[in-house]
C-alpha positions in Angstrom: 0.0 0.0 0.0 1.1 3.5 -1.2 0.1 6.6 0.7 0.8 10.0 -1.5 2.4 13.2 -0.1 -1.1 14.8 1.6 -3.7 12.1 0.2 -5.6 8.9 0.7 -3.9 5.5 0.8 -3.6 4.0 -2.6 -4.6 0.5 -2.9 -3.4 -1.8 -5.5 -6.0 -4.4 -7.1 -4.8 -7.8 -8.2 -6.8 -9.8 -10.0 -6.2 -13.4 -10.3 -6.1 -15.4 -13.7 -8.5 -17.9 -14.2 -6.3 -20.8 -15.0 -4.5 -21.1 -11.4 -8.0 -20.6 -9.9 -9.4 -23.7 -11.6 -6.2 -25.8 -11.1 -6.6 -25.4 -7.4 -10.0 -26.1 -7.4 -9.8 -29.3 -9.3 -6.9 -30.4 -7.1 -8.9 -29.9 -3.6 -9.3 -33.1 -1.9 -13.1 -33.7 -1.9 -15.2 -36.4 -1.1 -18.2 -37.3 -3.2 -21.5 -35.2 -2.4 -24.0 -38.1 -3.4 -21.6 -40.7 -2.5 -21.2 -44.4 -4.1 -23.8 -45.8 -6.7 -25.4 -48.1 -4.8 -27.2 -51.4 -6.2 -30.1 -53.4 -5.3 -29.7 -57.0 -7.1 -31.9 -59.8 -6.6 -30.7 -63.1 -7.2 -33.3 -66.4 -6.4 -36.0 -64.3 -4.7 -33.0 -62.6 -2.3 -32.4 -58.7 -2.4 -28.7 -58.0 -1.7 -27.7 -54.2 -1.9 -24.3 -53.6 -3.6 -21.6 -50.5 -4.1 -20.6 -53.2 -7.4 -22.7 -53.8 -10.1 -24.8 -57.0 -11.0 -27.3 -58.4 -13.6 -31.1 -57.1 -13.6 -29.4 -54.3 -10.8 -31.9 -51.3 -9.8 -29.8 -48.1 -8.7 -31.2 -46.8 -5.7 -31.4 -43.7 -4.4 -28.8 -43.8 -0.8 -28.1 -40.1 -0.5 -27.0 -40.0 2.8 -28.9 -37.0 5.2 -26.9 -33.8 6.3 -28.0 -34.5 10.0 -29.6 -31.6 12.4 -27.5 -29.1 13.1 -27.8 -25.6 15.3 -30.3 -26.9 16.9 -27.8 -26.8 20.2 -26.2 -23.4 18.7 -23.2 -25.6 17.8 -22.1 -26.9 14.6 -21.9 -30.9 14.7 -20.9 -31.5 11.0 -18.1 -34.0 10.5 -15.1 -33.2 8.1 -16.7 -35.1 5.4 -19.9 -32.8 5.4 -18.4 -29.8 6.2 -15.8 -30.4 2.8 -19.3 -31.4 1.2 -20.9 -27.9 1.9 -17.7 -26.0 1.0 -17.6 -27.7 -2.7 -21.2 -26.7 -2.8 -20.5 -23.1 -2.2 -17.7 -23.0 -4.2 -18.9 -24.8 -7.3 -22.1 -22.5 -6.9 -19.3 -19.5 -6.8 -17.9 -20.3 -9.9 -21.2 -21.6 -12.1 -20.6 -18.4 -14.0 -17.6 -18.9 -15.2 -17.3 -23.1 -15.7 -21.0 -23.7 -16.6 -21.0 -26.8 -14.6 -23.4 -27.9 -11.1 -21.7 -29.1 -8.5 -22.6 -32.5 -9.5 -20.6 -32.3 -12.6 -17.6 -30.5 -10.3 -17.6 -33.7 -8.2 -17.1 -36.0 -11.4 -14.7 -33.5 -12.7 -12.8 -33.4 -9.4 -12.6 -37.5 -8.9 -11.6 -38.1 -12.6 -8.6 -35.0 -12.2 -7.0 -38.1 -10.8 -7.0 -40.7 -13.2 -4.4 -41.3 -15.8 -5.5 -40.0 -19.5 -6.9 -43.3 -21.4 -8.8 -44.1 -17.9 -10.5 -40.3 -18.1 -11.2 -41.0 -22.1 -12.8 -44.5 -21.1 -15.0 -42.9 -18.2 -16.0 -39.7 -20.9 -17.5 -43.3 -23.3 -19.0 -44.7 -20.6 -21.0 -41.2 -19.5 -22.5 -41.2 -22.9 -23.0 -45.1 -23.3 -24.8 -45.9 -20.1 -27.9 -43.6 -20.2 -28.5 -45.6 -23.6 -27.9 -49.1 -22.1 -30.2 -48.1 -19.1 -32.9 -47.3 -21.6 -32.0 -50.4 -23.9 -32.3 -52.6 -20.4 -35.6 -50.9 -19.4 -37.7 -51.3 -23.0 -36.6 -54.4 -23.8 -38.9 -57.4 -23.8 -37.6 -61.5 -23.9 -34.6 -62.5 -25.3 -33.4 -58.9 -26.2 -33.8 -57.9 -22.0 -31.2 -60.9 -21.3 -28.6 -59.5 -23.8 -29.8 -55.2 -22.9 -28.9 -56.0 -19.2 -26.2 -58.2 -19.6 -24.4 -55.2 -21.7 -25.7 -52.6 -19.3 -23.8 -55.2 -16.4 -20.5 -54.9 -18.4 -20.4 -50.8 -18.9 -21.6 -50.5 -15.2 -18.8 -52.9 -14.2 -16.3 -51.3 -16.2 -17.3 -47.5 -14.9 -17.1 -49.1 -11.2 -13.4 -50.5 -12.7 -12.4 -47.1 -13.7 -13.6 -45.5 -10.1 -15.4 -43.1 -12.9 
């Protein structure tokens, strides 16, 4: 800071670029804010619930609750939650300028991690398993057999990846 001969204090502005800002924000250790896939697979009338994939699975919905909290006046978040709420902040931050929800962040964040052809594989995957899913879920007979069977191997593979 600067003060002039008989003036106000000049302040110098920085501004910061863009690419070291997303660099560290990709780097951040996070944890997941919806956490594992989890499945629910049925095999000979018995419903088994998975974080692996299987034949004919259903993906069910296990986000796990925040907890109460201030109720007491104190904060009882543990380090996992507390780094959940602070990705949500700060992806919500910078939704101007990546475009992405915090959602996609998460992906974004776990896959900064992976080697290159693993990050190429997981980028196929995204787009083949919506398609499979709906292949699995209209198909009728013979074709359902072969539609989940498929949908088994991309899901496996994705789980492989840690996509």
């Amino acid at each position: 800071m600067r003060v002039p001969v008989g003036g106000m204090p000049v302040m110098r502005s920085y501004r910061l670029p863009l690419l070291p800002v997303l660099a560290c924000m990709l780097i951040m250790p996070t944890m997941a804010s919806a956490g594992p896939t989890v499945y629910r697979c049925e095999t000979a009338g018995k419903v088994a619930y998975s974080d692996s994939p299987c034949i004919g699975a259903i993906i069910v919905d296990a986000t796990p609750t925040q907890g109460m909290d201030k109720m007491s006046g104190h904060s009882r978040k543990g380090k996992d939650v507390q780094q959940t709420e602070f990705n949500r902040v700060f992806d919500d931050a910078l939704k101007p300028l990546t475009g992405r929800s915090t959602e996609e962040m998460g992906v974004l964040r776990r896959r900064v991690k992976l080697p290159g052809p693993d990050q190429q594989a997981c980028a196929r995957l995204d787009g083949q398993l919506p398609r499979l899913e709906l292949d699995a879920r209209e198909a009728q007979g013979a074709t359902k057999a072969r539609a989940e069977f498929d949908l088994y191997g991309a899901r496996k593979r994705y789980f492989e990846l840690k996509c």
